[in-house]
C-alpha positions as CSV (number, residue, x, y, z in Angstrom):
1,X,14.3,32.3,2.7
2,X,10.7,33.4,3.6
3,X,8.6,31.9,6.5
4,X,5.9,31.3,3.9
5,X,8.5,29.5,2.0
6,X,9.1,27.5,5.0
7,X,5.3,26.7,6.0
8,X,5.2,25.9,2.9
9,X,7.7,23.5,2.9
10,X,6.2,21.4,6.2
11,X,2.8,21.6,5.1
12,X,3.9,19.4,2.1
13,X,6.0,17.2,3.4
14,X,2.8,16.6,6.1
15,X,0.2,16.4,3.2
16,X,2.6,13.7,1.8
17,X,3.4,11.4,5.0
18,X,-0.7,11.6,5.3
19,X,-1.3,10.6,1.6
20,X,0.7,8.0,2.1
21,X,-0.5,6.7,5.2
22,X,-4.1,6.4,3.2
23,X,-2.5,3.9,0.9
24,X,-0.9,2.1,3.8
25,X,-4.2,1.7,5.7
26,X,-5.4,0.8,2.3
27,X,-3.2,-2.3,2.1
28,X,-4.0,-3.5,5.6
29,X,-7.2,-3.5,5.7
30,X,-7.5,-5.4,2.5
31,X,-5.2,-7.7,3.4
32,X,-7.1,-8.3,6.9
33,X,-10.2,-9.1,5.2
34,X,-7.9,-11.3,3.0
35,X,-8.7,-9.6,-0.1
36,X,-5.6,-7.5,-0.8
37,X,-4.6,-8.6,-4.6
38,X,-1.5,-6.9,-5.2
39,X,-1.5,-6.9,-8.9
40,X,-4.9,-5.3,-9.2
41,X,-4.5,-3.1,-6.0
42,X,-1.4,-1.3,-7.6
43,X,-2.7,-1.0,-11.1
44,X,-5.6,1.7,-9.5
45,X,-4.7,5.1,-11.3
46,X,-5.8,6.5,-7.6
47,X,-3.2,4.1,-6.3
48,X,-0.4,5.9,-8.6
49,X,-1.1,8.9,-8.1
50,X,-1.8,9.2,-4.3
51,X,1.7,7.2,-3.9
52,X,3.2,9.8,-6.1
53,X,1.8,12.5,-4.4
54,X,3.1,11.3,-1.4
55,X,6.8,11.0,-2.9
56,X,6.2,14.6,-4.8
57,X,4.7,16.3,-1.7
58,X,7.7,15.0,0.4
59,X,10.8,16.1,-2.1
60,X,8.7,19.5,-3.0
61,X,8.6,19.9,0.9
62,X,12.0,19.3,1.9
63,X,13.0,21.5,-1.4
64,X,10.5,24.5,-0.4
65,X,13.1,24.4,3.2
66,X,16.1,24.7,1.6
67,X,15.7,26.6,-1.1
68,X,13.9,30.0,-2.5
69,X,11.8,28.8,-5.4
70,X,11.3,25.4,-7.5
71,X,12.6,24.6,-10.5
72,X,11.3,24.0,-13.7
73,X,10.9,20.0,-13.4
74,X,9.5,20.2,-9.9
75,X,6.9,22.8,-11.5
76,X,5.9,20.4,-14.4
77,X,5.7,17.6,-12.0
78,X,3.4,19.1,-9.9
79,X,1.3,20.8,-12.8
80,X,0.9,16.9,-13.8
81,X,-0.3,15.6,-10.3
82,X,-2.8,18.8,-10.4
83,X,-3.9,17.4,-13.6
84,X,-4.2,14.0,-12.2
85,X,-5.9,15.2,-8.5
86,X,-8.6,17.0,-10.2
87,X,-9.6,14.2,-12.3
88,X,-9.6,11.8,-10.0
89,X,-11.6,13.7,-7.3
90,X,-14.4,14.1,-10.5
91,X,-14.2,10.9,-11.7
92,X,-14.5,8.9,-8.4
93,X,-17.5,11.4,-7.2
94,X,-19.5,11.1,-10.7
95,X,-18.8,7.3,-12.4
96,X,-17.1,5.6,-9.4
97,X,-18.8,6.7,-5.6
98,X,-21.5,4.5,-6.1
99,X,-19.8,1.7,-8.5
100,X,-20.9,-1.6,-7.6
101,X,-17.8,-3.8,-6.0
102,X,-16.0,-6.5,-8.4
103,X,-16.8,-10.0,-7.6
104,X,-13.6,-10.9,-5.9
105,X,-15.2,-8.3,-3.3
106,X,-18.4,-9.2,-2.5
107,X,-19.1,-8.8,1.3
108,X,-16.5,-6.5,1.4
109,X,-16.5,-2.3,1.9
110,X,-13.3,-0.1,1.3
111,X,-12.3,1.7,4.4
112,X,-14.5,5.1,4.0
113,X,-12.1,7.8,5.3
114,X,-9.0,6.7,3.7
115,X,-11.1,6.6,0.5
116,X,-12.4,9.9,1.1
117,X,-8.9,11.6,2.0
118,X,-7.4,10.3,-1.3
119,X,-10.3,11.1,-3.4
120,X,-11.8,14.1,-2.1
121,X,-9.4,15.9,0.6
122,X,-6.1,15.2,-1.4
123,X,-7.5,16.9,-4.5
124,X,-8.3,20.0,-2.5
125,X,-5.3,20.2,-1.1
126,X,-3.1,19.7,-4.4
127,X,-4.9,22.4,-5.4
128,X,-4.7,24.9,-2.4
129,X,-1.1,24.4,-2.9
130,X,-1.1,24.9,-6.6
131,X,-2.9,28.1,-6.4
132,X,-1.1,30.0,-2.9
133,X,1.9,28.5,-2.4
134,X,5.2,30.8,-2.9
135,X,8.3,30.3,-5.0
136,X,6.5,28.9,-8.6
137,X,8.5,28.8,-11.5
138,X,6.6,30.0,-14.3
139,X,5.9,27.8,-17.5
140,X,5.5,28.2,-21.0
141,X,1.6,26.7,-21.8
142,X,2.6,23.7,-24.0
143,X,4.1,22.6,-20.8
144,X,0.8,21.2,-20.0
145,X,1.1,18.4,-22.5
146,X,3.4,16.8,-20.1
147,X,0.4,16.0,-18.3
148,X,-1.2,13.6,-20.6
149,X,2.3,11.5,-20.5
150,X,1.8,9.1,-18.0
151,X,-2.2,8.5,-18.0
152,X,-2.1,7.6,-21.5
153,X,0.6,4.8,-20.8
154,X,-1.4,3.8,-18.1
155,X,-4.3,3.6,-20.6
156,X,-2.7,1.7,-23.2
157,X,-1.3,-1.0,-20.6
158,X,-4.3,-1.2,-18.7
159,X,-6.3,-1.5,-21.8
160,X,-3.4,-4.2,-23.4
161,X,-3.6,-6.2,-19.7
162,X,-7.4,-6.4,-19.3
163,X,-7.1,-8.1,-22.7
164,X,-5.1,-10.2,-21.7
165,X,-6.5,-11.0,-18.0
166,X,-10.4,-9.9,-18.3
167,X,-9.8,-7.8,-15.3
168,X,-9.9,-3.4,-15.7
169,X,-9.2,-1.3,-13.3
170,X,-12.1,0.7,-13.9
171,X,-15.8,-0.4,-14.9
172,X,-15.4,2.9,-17.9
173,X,-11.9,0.9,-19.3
174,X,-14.0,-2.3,-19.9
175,X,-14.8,-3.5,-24.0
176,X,-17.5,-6.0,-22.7
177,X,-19.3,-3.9,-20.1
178,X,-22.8,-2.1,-21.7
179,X,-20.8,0.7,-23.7
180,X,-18.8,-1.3,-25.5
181,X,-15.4,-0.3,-27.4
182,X,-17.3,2.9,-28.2
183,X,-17.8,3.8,-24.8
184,X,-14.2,3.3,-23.7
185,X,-13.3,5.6,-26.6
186,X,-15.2,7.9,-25.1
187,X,-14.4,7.9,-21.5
188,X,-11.0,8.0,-22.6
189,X,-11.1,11.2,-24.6
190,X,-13.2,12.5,-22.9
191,X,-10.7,12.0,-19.4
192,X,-7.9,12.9,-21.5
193,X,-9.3,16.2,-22.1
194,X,-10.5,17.4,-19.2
195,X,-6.7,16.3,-17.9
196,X,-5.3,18.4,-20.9
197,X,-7.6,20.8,-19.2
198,X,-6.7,21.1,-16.1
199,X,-3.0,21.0,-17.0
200,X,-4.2,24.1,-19.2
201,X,-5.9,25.8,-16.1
202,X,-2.4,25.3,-13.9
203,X,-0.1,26.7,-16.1
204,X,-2.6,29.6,-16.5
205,X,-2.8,30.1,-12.4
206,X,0.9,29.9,-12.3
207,X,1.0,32.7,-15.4
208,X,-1.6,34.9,-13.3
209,X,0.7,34.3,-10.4
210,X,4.0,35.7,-11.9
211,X,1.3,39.0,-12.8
212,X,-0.3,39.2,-9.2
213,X,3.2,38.2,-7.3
214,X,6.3,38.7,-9.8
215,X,8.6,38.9,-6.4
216,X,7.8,35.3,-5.7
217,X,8.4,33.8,-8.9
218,X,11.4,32.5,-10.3
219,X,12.7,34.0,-14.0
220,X,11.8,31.3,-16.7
221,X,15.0,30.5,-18.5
């Protein structure tokens, strides 16, 4: 087992306690200023996908210490929350940094540096560890798809539950808000590609890597 393996290995399973920790301070402050609505809180996409880091960074950590490489699912999985880092660090800094508050939050701020940490810092960091760290097992290119899984299922049910309540998660997911239907079509293509993207670019670094560094890449079966 190599010491990078091993740094490797504490790193994540730190990045993943932290991550966590964001949500955590999240949820307490909301629920100090008596505005923490669980139902809308956890339907967030950032919500999923910094709790999922946090459970991914802490099993790929623990896994990176005991053994030499990862295997094929822990690969994908990570190759999905790369996917889903990169889009939320661009979507919160371009349509959703300076979004005006729903209603049930007037008067009310999210905590800034938890904020930041899951939507600027975390990205980085998935992606520091995508591109440098050891024992990657390399993937065919229509792995990628894998990445488009879960957001579009979040899609459809946030679309099918805004319907149904009036509330979206997201100003971009609303029917009634200035765009229209037309406009959510669009956002959501438009996301959905540049996650199919991203996915694309992963797989691609983790192909470069098995050129650069063959002796710390595992054999694809």
């Amino acid at each position: 087992m190599s010491v990078a393996r091993r740094v490797t290995g504490v790193l994540r399973v730190l990045f993943g306690v932290v991550v966590f920790s964001m949500v955590v301070w999240q949820i307490a402050d909301r629920v100090v200023h008596n505005v923490f609505r669980p139902t809308e809180y956890f339907s967030y996409f950032t919500v999923h996908t910094c709790l999922g880091l946090a459970v991914l960074f802490v099993t790929a950590g623990i896994y990176s210490w005991r053994h030499a490489s990862d295997t094929r699912l822990l690969t994908i999985v990570r190759v999905c929350f790369f996917a889903y880092a990169i889009v939320m660090l661009v979507v919160y800094n371009v349509l959703l940094r300076d979004a005006a508050p729903a209603a049930a939050d007037a008067g009310y701020d999210w905590p800034v540096f938890p904020n930041e940490v899951e939507h600027v810092w975390a990205p980085i960091i998935v992606a520091i560890d995508w591109v440098f760290a050891p024992g990657r097992f390399p993937l065919r290119i229509r792995a990628m798809w894998w990445a488009l899984v879960y957001p579009l299922a979040w899609v459809a049910f946030s679309l099918v539950r805004g319907a149904i309540t009036g509330w979206w998660p997201y100003p971009f997911l609303d029917p009634n808000g200035p765009n229209g239907v037309v406009g959510v079509v669009i956002y959501v293509v438009g996301i959905a590609g540049f996650m199919a993207f991203n996915a694309f670019v992963a797989v691609f670094i983790g192909w470069l890597w098995t050129k650069i560094r063959p002796s710390q890449t595992r054999t694809a079966s």
